[in-house]
N, C-alpha and C positions, 0 to 999 in steps of 0.2 A: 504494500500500500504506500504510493509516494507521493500523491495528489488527491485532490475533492475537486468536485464541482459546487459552487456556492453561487450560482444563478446565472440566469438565460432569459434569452428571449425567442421566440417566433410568431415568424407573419404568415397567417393564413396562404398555404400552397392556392396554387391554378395559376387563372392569365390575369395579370397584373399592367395593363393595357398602357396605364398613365407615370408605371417605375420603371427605370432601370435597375441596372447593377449598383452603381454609387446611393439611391435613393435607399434601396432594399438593405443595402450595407449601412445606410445610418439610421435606418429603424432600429434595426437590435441588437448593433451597438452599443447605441445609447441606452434603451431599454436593459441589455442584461448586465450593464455595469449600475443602472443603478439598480435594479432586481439584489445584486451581492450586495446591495449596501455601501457602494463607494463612489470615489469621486473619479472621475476621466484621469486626472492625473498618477492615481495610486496606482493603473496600470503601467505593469515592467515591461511587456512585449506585447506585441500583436502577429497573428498568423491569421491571413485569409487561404480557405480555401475555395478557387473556383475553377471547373473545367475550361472553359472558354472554348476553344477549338471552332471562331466561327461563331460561335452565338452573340457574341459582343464585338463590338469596333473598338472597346478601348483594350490595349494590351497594358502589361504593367499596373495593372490592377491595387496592390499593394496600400500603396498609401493614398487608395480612396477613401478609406478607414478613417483616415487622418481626419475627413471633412468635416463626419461626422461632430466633433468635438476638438474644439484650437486647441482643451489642455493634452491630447491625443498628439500634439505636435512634434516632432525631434524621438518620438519613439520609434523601438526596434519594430519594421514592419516586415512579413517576407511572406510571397504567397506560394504555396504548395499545391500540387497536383496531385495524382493517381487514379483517375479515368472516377467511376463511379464510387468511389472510396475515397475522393477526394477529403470530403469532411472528418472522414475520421483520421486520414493522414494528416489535416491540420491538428488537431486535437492529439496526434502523437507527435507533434513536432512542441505542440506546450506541454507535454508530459516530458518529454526533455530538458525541456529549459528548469521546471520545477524539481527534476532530479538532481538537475546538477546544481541546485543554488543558482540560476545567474537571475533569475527573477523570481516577485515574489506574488505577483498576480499576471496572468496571460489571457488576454481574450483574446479566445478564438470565433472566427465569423465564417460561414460557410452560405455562400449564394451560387443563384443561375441563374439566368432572364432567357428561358428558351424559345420563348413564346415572337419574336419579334423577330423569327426568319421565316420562312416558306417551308412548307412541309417538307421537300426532298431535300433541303438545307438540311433540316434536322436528322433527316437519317444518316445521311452524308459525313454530319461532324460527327456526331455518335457511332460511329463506322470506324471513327481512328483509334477508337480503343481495342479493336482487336490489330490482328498479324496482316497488317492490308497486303503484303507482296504473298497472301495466299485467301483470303478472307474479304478480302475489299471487297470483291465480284458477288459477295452475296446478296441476293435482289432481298430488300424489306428493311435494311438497315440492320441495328441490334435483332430486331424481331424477327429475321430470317437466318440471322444467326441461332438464334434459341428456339423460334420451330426446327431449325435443322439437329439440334438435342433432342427436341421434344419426339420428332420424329426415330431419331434411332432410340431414345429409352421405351419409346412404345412398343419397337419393332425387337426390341433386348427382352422388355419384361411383360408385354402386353399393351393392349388401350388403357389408358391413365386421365380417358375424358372424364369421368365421373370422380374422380380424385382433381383433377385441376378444376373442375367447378365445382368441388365442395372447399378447396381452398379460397377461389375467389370470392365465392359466396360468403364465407366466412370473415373474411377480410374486407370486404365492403356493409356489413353487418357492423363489425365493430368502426369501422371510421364513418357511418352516421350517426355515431355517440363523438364524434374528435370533431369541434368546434373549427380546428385549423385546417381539416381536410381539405381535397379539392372535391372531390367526389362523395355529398353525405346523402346513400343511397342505400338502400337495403333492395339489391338485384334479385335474391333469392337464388337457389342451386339452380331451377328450372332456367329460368332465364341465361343462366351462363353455362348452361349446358346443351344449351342447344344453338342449334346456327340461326340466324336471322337476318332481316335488314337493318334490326339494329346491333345484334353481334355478328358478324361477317366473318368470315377466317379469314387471319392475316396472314400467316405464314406458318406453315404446315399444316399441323392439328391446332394450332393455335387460334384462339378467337381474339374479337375484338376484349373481352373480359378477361383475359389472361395476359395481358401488357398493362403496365405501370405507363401514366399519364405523363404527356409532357407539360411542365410545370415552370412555374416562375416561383420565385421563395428565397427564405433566407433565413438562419437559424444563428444562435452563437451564444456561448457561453464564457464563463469564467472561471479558471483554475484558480486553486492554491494549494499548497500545503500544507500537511493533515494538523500539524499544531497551531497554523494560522486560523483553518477549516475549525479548529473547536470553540475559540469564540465568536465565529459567526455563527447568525441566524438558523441558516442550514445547509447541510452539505452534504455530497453523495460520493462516497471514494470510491478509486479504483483497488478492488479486490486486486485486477489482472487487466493487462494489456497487451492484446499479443499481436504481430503483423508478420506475414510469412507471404511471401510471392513465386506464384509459381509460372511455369512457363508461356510466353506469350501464343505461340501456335497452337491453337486445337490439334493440329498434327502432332504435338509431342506429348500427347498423353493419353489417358482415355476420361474424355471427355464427361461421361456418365460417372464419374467416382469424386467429380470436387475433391482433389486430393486436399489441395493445399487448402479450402476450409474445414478439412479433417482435421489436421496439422494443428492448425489455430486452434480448434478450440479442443482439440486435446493438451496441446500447451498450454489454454490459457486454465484451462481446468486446473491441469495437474498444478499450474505456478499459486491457484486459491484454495487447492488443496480440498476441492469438492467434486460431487460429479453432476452430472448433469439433472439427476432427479433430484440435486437440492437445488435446486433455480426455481423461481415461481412464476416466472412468465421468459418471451425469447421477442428483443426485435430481431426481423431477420429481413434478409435484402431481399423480395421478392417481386425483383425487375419482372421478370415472368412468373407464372403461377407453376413452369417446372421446375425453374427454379429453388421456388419454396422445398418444392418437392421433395427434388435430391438434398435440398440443405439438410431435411429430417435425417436422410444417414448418413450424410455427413458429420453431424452434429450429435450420433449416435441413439438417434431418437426409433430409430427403427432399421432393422438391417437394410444390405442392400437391396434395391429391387424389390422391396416391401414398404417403400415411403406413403404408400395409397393409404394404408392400414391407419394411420397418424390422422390421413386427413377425414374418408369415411367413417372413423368409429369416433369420432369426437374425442380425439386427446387432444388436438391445439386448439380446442373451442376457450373461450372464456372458464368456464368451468370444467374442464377438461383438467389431463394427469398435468400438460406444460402449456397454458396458451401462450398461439406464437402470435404477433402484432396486434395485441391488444389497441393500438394506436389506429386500425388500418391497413397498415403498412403501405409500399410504396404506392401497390394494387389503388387504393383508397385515398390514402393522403397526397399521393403525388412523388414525383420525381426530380425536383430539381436538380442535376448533379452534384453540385458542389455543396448543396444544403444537406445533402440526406443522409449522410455520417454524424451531421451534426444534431439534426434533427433525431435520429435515436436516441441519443444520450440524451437529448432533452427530455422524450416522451419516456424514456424507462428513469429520468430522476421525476419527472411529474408523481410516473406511479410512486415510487419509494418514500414521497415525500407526502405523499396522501394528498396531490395537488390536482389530480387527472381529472375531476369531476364527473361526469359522466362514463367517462372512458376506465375511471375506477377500477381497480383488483380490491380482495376482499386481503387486503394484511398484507400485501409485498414486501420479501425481504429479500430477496438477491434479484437479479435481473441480470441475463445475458442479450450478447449483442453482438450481430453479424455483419457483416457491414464488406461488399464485393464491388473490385473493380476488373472490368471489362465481364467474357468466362470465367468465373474464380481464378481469375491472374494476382490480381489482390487482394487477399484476404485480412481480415480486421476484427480481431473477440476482443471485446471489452467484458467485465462483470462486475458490478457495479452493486453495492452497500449502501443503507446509509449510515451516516458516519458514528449518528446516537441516535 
């Protein structure tokens, strides 16, 4: 344990017509520094994370931060990447700085403004997060990338339609209780189980209800230090923090095993010295609904090729043995890239903090956190406490 979080902020995900990037980044900013109870100046560092790649004209992003707040001025600012991991890569760049003593509060801000290019833009830049000199030519952008999994785990372990609309079902279920969502809808399993004109297939087996939204957002919080974290207000420490990246080409692995999200969070387990049925709820990255899927055995929630079992029999419901995105998830809440790292830590310290409202667990005391960039190229376990 070498950090807390001691307050956040977030803006309501979807299309944000009249923000940019700078506007999005001095909303909660300002918001989660004074949420911790301080002043703009007591922060030591600043880390943005945003993907950009094309969604924005401004490069050099950094010290937009700054606008936010003049006593924000002459601070350390530096922006990080990692394709759809982005946020939780900023957030392990202020778990550094807190390790090593060089600062004693970090805010991290995590934005995307996707919404303000042309549809085949958006597939196009979302397309550089995989291996393009093998991968670029796939027609539907990410989402022909991940029906082309969807399609060989079906053809590996069977049809898995009935398990990916009980996950999305599920997941848009719980994010019409999340004020911040983009999507507050309760679809129902029939509706995303079946093809329509309003759910289409996108690419493979994949429906329109099995892709996560393109989104506008912004999320950010503030670190410290767990003897600083005990006289504030409130705080939620890291148990574990783990980030292991695995190779860029789908060609060099097998793509059905998420290895490197195996990795993670059996590292981040074994480093909090738990397993995984003592967790009380899971956010988890679910860009697609196979996604979710395979995370179940990745994440050792169900063997391999038995991920169905998790989502038909009601273990990741709410009241299920682990619910996973109590928040939504991306499915529901949206996807801004560069926010949606951030935005988990936010929604699993809501829960632990008893601040969720609606979105509510009945007692939460740990909280895990999956958090993928591109095909699990990036992976990211957090597990998260609160501090008292």
């Amino acid at each position: 344990m070498t950090a807390c979080i001691v307050g956040w902020a977030h803006t309501p995900f979807g299309k944000h017509e009249n923000e940019d990037v700078e506007s999005l980044i001095s909303k909660v900013a300002t918001q989660a520094v004074a949420d911790a109870g301080l002043d703009a100046s007591e922060i030591d560092e600043i880390v943005l994370g945003t993907f950009g790649e094309g969604f924005s004209a401004q490069g050099f992003p950094a010290s937009l931060v700054l606008q936010a707040e003049g006593a924000f001025r002459f601070k350390p600012a530096t922006r990080v990447e990692n394709a759809c991991a982005t946020g939780s890569a900023a957030i392990h760049q202020g778990l550094k700085t807190i390790a090593a003593r060089q600062g004693r509060f970090v805010l991290v801000v995590g934005v995307e403004k996707m919404t303000g290019v042309p549809g085949p833009e958006i597939g196009a830049n979302l397309l550089k997060a995989s291996y393009v000199k093998e991968e670029g030519d796939i027609a539907g952008g990410f989402a022909g990338v991940f029906g082309q999994i969807a399609a060989q785990y079906f053809q590996r372990y069977g049809d898995q339609s009935d398990a990916l609309a009980a996950i999305a079902a599920k997941n848009h279920k719980n994010g019409a209780l999340n004020p911040l969502a983009q999507m507050r809808k309760d679809l129902g399993v029939e509706f995303c189980r079946t093809a329509s004109e309003k759910n289409p297939y996108v690419a493979g087996p994949l429906k329109r209800t099995d892709c996560s939204l393109v989104s506008d957002g912004a999320a950010a919080l503030v670190l410290t230090d767990v003897e600083t974290a005990l006289s504030m207000q409130k705080a939620v420490a890291f148990r574990a923090a783990v980030h292991v990246n695995d190779y860029l080409p789908i060609s060099k692995r097998d793509i059905l095993n998420f290895d490197g999200c195996e990795v993670a969070w059996k590292q981040a387990l074994s480093h909090a010295n738990l397993g995984l049925k003592d967790l009380s709820f899971v956010e988890t990255h679910d860009c697609f609904t196979i996604a979710e899927l395979i995370e179940y055995e990745a994440m050792g929630l169900a063997s391999r090729g038995e991920g169905a079992r998790a989502a038909l029999e009601g273990w990741t419901q709410k009241d299920g043995t682990l619910p996973v995105n109590p928040s939504g998830g991306l499915k529901s809440k949206g996807h801004p890239i560069g926010a949606t790292g951030v935005s988990m830590h936010v929604m699993a310290s809501m829960q632990l903090t008893g601040t969720a409202g609606d979105m509510q667990l009945a007692n939460p005391k740990l909280a895990g956190i999956f958090n993928m960039g591109g095909a699990a190229v990036a992976n990211y376990v957090s597990i998260l406490e609160p501090l008292r």
